[in-house]
Jmol script that loads the backbone (N, CA, C; Angstrom):
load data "model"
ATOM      1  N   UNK A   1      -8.311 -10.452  48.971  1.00  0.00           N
ATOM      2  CA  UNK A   1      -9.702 -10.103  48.717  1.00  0.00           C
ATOM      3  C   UNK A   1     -10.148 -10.734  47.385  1.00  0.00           C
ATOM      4  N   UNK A   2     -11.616 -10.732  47.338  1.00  0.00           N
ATOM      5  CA  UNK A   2     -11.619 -11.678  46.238  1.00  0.00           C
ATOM      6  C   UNK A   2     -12.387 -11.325  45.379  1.00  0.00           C
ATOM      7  N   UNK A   3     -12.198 -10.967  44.166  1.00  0.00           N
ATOM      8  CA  UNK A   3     -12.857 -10.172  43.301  1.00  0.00           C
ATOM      9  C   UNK A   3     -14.030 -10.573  42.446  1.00  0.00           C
ATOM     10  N   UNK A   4     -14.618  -9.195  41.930  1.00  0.00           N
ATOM     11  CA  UNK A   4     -16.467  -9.826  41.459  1.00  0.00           C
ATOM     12  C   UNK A   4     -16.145 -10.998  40.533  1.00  0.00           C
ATOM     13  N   UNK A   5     -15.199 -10.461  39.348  1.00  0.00           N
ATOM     14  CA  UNK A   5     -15.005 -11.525  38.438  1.00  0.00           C
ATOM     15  C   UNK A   5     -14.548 -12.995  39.439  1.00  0.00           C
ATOM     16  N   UNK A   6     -13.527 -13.108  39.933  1.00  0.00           N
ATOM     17  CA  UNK A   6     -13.553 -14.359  41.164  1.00  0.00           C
ATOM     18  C   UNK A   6     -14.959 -15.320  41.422  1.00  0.00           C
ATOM     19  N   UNK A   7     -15.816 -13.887  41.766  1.00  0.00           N
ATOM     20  CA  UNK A   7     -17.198 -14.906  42.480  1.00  0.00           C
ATOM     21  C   UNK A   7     -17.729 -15.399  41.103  1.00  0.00           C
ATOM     22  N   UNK A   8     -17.990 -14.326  40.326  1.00  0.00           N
ATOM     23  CA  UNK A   8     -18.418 -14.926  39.189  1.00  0.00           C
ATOM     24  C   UNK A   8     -18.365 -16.236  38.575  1.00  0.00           C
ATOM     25  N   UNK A   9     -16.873 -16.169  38.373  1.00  0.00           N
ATOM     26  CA  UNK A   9     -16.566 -17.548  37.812  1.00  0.00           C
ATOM     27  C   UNK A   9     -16.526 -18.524  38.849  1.00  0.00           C
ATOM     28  N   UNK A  10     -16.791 -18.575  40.028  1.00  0.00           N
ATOM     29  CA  UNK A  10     -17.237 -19.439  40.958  1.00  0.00           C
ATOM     30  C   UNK A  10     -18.385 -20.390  40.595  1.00  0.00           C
ATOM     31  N   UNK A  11     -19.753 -18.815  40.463  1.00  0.00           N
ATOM     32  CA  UNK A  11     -20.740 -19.186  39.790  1.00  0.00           C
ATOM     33  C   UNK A  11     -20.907 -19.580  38.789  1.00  0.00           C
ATOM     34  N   UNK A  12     -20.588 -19.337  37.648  1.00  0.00           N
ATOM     35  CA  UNK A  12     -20.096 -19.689  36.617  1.00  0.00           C
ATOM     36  C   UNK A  12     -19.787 -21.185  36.232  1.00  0.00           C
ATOM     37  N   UNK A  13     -19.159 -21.541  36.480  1.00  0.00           N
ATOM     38  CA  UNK A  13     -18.606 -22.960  36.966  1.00  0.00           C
ATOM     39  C   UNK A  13     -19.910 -24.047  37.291  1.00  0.00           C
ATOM     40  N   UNK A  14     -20.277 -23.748  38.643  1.00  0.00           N
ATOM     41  CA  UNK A  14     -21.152 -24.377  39.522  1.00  0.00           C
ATOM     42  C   UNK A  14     -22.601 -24.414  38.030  1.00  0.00           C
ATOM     43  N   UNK A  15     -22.944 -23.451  37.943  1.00  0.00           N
ATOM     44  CA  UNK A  15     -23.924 -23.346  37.113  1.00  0.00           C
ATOM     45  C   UNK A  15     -24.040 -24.254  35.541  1.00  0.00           C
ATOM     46  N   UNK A  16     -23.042 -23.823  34.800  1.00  0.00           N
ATOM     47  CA  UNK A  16     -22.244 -24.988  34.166  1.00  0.00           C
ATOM     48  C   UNK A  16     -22.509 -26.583  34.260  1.00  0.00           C
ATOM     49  N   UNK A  17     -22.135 -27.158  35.285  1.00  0.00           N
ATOM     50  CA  UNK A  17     -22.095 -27.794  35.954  1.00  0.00           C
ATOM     51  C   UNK A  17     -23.448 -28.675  36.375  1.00  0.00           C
ATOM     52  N   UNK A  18     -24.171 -27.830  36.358  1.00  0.00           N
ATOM     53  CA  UNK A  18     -26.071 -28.009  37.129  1.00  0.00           C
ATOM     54  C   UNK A  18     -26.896 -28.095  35.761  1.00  0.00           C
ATOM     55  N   UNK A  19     -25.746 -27.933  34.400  1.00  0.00           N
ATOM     56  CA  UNK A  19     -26.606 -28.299  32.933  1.00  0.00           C
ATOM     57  C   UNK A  19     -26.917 -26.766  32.412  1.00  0.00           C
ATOM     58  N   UNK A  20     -26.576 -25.466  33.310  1.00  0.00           N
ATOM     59  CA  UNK A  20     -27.350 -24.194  32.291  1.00  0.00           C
ATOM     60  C   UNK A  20     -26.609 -23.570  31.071  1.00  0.00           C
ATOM     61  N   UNK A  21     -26.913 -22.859  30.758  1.00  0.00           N
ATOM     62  CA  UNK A  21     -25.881 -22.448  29.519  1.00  0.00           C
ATOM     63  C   UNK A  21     -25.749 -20.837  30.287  1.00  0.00           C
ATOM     64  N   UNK A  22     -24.237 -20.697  30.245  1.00  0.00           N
ATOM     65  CA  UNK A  22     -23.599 -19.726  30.504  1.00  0.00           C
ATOM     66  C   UNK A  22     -22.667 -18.746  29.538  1.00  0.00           C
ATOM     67  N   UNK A  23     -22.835 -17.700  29.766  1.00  0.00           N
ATOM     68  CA  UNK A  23     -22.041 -16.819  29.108  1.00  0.00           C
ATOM     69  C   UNK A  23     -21.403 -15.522  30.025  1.00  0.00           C
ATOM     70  N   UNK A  24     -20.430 -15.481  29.912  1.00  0.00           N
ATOM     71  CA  UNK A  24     -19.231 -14.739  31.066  1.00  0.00           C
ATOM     72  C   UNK A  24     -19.295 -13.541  30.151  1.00  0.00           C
ATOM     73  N   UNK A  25     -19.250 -12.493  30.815  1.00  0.00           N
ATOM     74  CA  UNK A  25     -18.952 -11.183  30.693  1.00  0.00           C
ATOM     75  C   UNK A  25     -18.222  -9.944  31.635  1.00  0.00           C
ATOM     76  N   UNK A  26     -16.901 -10.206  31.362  1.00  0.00           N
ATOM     77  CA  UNK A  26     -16.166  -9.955  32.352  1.00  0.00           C
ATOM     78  C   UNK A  26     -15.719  -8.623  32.283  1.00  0.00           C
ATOM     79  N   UNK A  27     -15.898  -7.515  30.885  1.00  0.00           N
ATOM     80  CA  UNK A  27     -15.092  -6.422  30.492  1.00  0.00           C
ATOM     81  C   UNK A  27     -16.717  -5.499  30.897  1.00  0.00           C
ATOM     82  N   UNK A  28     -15.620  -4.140  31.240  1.00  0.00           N
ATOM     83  CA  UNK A  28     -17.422  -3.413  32.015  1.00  0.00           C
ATOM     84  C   UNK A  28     -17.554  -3.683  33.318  1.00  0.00           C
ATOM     85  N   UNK A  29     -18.698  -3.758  33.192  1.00  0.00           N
ATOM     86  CA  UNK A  29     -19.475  -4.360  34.973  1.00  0.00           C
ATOM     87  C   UNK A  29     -19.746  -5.329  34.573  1.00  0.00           C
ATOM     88  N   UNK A  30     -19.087  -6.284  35.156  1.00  0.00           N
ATOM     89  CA  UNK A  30     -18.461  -8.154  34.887  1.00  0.00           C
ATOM     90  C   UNK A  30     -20.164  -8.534  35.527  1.00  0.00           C
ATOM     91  N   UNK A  31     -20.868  -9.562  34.622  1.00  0.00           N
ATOM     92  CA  UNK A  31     -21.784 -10.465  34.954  1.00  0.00           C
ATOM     93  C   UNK A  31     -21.270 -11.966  34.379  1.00  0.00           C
ATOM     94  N   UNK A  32     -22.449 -12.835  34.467  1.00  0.00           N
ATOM     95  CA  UNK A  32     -22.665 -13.537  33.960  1.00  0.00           C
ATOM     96  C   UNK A  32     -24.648 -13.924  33.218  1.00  0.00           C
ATOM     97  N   UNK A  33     -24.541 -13.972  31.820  1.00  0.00           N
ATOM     98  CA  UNK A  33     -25.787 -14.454  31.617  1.00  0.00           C
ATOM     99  C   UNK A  33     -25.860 -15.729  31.588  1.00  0.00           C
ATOM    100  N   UNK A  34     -27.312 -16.354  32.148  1.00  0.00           N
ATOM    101  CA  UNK A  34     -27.579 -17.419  32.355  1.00  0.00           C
ATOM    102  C   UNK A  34     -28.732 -17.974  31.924  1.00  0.00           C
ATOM    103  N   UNK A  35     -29.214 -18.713  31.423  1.00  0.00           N
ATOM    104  CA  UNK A  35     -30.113 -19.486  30.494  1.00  0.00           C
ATOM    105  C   UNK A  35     -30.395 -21.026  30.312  1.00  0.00           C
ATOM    106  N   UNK A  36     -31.564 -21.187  29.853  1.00  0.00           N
ATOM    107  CA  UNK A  36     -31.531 -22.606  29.718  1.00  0.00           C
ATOM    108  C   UNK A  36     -31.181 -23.199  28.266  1.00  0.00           C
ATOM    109  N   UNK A  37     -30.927 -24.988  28.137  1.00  0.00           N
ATOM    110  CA  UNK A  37     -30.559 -25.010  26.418  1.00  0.00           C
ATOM    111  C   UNK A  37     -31.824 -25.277  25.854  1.00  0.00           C
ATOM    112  N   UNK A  38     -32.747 -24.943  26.631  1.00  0.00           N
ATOM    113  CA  UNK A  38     -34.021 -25.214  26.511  1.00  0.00           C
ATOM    114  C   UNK A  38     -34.852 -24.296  25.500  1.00  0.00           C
ATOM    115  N   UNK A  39     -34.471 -23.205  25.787  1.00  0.00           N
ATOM    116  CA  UNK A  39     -35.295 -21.787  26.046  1.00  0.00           C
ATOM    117  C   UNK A  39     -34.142 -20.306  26.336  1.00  0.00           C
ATOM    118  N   UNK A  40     -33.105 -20.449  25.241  1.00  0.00           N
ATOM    119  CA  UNK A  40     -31.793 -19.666  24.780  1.00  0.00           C
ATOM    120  C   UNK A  40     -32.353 -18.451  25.357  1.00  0.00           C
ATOM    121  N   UNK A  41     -33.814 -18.072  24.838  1.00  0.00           N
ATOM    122  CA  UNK A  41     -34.301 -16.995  24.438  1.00  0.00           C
ATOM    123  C   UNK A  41     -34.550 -16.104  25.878  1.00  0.00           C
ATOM    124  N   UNK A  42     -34.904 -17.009  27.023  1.00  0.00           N
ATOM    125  CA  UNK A  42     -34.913 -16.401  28.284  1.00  0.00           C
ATOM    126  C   UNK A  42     -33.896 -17.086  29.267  1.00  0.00           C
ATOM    127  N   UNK A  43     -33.490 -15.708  30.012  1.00  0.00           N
ATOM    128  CA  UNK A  43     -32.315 -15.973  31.260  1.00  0.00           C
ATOM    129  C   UNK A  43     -32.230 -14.569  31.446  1.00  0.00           C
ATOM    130  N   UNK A  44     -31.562 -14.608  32.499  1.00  0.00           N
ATOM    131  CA  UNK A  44     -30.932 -13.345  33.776  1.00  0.00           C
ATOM    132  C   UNK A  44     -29.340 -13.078  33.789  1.00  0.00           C
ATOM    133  N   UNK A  45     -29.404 -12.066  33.810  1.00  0.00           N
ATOM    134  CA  UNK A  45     -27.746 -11.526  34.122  1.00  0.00           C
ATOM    135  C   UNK A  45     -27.453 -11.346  35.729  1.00  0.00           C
ATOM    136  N   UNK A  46     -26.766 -12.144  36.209  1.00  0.00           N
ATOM    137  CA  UNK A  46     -26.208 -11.951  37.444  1.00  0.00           C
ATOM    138  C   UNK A  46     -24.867 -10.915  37.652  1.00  0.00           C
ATOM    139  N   UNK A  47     -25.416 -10.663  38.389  1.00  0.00           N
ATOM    140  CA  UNK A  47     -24.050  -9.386  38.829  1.00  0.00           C
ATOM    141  C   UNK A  47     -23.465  -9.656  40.378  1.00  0.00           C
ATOM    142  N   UNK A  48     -22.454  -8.767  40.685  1.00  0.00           N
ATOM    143  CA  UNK A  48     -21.747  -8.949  42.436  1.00  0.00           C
ATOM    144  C   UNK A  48     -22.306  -7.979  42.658  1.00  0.00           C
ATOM    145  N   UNK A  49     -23.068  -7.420  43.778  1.00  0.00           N
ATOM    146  CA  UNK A  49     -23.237  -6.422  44.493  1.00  0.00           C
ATOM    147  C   UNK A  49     -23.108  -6.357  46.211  1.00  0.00           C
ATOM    148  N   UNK A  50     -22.286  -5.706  46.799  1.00  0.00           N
ATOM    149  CA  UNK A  50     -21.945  -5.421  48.551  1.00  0.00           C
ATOM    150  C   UNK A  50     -23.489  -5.546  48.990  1.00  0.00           C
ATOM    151  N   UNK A  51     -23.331  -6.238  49.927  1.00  0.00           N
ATOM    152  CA  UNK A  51     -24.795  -5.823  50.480  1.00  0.00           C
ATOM    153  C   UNK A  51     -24.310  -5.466  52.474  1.00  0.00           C
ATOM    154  N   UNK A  52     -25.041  -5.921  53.150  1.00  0.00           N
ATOM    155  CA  UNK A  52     -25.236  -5.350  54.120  1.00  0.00           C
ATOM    156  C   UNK A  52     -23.172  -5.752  55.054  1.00  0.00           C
ATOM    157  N   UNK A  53     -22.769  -4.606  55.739  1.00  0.00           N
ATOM    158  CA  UNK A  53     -21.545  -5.264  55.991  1.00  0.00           C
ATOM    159  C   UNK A  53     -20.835  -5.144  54.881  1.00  0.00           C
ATOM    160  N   UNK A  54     -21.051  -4.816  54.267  1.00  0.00           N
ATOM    161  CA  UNK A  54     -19.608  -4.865  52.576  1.00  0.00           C
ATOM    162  C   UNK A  54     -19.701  -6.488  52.084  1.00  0.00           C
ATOM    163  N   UNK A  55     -20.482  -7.406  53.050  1.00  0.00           N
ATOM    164  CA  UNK A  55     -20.681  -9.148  52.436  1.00  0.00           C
ATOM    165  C   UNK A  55     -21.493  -8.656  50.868  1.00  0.00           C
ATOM    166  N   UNK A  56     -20.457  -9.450  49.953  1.00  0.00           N
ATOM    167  CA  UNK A  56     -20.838  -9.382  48.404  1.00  0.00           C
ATOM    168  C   UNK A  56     -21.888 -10.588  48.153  1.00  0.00           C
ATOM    169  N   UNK A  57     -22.887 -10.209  47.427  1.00  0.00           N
ATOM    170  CA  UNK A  57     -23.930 -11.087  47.253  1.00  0.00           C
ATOM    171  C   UNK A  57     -24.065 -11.150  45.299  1.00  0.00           C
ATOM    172  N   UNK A  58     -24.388 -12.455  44.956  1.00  0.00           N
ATOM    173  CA  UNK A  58     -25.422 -12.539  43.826  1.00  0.00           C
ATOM    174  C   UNK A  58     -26.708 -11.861  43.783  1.00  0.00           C
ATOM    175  N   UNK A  59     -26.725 -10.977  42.520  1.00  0.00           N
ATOM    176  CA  UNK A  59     -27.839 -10.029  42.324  1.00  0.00           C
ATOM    177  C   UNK A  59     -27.982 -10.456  41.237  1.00  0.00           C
ATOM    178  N   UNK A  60     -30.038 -10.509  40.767  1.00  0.00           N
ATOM    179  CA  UNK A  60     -30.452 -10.997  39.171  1.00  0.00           C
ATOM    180  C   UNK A  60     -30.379  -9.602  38.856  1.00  0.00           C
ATOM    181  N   UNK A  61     -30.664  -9.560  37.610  1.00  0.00           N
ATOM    182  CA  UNK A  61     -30.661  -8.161  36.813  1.00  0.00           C
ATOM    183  C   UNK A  61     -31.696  -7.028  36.845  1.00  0.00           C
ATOM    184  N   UNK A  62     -32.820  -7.998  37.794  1.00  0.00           N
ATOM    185  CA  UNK A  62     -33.992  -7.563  38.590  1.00  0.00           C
ATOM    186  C   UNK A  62     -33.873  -6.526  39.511  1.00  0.00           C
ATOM    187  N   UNK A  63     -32.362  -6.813  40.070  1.00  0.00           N
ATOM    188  CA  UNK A  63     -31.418  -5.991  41.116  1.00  0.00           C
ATOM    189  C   UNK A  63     -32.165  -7.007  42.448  1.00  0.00           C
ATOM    190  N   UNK A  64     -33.086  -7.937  42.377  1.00  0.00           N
ATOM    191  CA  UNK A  64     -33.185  -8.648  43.760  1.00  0.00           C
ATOM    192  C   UNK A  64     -32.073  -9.922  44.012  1.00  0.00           C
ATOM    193  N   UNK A  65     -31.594  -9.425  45.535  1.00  0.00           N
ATOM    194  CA  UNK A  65     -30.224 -10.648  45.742  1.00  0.00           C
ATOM    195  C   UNK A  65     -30.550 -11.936  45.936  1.00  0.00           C
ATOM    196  N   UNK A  66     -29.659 -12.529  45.327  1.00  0.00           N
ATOM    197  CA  UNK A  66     -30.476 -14.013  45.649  1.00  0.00           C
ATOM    198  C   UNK A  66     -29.323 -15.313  46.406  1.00  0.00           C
ATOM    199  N   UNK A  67     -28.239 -14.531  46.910  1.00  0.00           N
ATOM    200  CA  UNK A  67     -27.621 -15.391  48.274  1.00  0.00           C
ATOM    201  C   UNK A  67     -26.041 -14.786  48.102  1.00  0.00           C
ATOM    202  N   UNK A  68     -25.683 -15.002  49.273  1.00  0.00           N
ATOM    203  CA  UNK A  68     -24.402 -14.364  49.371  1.00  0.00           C
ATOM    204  C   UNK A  68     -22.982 -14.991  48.762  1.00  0.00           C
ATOM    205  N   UNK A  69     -22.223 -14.364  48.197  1.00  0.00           N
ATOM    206  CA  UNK A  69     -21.056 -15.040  47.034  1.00  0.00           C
ATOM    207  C   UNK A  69     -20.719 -16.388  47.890  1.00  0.00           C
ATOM    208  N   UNK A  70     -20.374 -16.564  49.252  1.00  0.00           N
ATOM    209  CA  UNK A  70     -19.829 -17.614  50.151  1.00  0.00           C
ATOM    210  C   UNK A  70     -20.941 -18.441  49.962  1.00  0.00           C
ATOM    211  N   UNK A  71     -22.351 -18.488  49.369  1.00  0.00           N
ATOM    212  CA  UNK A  71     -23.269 -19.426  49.298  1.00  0.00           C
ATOM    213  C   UNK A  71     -23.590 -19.876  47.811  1.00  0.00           C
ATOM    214  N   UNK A  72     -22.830 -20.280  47.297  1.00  0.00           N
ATOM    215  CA  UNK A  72     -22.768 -20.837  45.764  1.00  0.00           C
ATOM    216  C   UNK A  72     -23.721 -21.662  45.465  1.00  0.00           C
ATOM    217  N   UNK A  73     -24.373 -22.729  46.129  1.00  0.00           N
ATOM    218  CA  UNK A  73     -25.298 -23.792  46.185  1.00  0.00           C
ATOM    219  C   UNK A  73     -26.412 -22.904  45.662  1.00  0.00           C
ATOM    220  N   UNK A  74     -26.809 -22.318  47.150  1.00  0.00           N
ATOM    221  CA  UNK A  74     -28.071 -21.312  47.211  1.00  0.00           C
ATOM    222  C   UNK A  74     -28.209 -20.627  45.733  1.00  0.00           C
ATOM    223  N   UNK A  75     -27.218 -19.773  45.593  1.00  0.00           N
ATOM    224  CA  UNK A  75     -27.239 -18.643  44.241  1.00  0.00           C
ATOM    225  C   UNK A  75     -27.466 -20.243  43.125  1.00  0.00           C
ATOM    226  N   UNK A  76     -26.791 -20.998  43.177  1.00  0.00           N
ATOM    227  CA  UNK A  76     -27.580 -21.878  42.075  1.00  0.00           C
ATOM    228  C   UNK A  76     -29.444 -21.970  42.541  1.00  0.00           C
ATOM    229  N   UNK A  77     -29.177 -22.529  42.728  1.00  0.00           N
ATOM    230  CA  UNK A  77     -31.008 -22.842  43.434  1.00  0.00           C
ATOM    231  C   UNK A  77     -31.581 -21.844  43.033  1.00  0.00           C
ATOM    232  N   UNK A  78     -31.503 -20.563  43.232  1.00  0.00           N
ATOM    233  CA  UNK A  78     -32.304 -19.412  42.882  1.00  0.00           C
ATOM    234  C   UNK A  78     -32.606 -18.879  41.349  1.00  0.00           C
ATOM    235  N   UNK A  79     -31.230 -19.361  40.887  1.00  0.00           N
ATOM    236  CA  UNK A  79     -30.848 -19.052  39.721  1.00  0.00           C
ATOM    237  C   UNK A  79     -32.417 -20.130  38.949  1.00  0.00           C
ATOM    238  N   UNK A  80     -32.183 -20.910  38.968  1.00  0.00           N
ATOM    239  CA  UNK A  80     -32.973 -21.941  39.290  1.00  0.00           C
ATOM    240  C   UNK A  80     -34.327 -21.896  38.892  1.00  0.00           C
ATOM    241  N   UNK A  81     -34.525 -21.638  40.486  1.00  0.00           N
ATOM    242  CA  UNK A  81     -36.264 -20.909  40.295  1.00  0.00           C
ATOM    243  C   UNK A  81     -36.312 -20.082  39.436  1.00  0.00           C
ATOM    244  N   UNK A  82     -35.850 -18.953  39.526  1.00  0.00           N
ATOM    245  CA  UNK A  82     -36.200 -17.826  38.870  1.00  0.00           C
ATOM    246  C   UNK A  82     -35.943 -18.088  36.952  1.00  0.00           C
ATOM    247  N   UNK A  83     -35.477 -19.137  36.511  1.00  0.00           N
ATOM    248  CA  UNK A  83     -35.623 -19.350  34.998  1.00  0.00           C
ATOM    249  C   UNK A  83     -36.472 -20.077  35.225  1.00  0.00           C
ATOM    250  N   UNK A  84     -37.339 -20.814  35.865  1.00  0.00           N
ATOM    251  CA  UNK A  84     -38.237 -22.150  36.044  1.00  0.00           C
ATOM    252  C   UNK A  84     -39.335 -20.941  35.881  1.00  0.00           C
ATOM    253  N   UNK A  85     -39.523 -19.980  36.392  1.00  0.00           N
ATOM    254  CA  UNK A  85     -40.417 -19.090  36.841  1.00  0.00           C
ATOM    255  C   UNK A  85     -40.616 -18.297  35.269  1.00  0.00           C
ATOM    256  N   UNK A  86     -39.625 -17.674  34.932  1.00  0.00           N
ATOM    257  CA  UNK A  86     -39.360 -17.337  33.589  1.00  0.00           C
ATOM    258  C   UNK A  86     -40.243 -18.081  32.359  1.00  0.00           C
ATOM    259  N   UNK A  87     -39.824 -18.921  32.573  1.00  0.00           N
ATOM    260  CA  UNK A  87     -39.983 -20.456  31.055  1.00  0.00           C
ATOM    261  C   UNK A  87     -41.580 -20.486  31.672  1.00  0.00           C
ATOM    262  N   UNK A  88     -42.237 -20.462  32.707  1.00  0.00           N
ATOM    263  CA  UNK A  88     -43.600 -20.945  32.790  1.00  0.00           C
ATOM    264  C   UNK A  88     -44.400 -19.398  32.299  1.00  0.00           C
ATOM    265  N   UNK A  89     -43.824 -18.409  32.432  1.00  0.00           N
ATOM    266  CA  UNK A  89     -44.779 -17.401  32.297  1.00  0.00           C
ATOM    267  C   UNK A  89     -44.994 -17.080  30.741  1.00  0.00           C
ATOM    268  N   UNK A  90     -43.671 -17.520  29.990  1.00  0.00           N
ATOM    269  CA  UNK A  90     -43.398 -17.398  29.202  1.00  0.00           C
ATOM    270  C   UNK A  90     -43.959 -18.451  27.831  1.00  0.00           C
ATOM    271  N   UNK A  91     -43.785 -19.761  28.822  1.00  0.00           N
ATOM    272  CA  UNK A  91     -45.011 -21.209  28.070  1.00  0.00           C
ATOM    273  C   UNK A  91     -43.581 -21.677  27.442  1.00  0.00           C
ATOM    274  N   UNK A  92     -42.600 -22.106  27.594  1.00  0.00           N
ATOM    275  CA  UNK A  92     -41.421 -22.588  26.798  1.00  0.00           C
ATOM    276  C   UNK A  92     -41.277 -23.772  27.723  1.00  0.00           C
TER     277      UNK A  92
END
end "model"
wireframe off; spacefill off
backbone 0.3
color backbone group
């Protein structure tokens, strides 16, 4: 079985990877915050949460899911929008 911290650093990784700035938080209820190097000042904490079926999904801190741990691409993409969405409301 494969654990939250597991998906995490899945995400983690991938995200990394796509240019964001990441910070792992694994002690507690394990997230990851995520941000741009753009705009430090805004980003989202992703968390693991079960969703329908016990299938574990990426959740923003919003608590809305934004794709299932087996869809890493997607949870980037969203991740994505939702700081793109952030940074414009915000004017950064």
């Amino acid at each position: 079985m494969v654990t939250e911290v597991e998906h995490l650093e899945r995400l983690a990784g991938a995200l990394d990877a796509a240019g964001w700035t990441v910070g792992r938080r694994y002690e507690g209820a394990p997230l990851v915050r995520v941000s741009s190097p753009k705009a430090p000042h805004i980003g989202d904490s992703i968390r693991v949460k079960d969703g329908v079926g016990g299938v574990p999904w990426y959740v923003s801190s919003c608590g809305d899911p934004m794709a299932p741990c087996h869809d890493v691409r997607r949870a980037c993409a969203e991740v994505g929008a939702l700081l793109a969405l952030f940074a414009a409301v915000q004017g950064a």
